[in-house]
N, C-alpha and C positions, 0 to 999 in steps of 0.2 A: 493028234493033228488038230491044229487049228481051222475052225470054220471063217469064213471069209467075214461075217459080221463079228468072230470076236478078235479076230487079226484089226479090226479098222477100231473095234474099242480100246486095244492094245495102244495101237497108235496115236488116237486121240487123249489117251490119257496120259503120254509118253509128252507129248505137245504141248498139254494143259501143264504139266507140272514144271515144263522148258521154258513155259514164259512166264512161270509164277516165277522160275528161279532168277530168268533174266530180269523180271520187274524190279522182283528186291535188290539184285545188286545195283544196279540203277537208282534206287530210290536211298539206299546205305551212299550210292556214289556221290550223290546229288546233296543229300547233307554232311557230309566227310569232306567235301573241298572247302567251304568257307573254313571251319576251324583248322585244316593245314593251313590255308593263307594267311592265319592270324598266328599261327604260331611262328611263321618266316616274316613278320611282318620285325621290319627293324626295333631295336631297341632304343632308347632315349641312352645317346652317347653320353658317356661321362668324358669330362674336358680330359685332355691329356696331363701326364705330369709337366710338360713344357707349358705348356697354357695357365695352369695353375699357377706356375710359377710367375709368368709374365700379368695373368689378370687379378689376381686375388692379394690384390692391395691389403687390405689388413691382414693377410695370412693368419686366417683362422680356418683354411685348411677346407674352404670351401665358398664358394662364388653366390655372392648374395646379389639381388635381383640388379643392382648398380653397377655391378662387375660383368654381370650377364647381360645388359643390356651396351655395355661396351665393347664386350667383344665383340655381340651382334653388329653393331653397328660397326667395329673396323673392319668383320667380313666383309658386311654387303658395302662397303666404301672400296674394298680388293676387288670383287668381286667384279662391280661398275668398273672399276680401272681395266679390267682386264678383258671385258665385252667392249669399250672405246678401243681398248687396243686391236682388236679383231675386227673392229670395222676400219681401222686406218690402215692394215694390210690390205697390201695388191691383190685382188682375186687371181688364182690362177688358171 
């Protein structure tokens, strides 16, 4: 049978080891979420084969900075058409 002073050292040592354990996965937690977030972090999209086909003027089977900066610039020319178009609808 346990005496009442080694029942509370029981305990305490049950405690101390409960929040060593809680500390660590906390601290494992705490640097384990930026590298998940870097690994769901989007990729650098490769143009589609439709886009290729339509941007890559000299069809050498890949969009050099003159190509890439035209497409750029028809998106965000789509893109402005289509934010004007959304402020010329009627609010409902």
């Amino acid at each position: 049978m346990k005496t009442a002073r080694q029942h509370a050292f029981a305990m305490k040592n049950i405690t101390s080891k409960f929040i060593t354990l809680a500390s660590a996965l906390a601290l494992f937690a705490s640097f384990s979420a930026p590298v998940l977030r870097a690994e769901d972090a989007p990729k650098k999209k490769e143009p589609s084969k439709k886009q290729m086909e339509m941007w890559d003027k000299n069809k050498d089977g890949k969009l050099d900075d003159e190509e890439k900066a035209a497409m750029q610039a028809a998106a965000a020319a789509k893109k402005k058409e289509k934010e004007g178009m959304k402020k010329d609808e009627p609010k409902k």
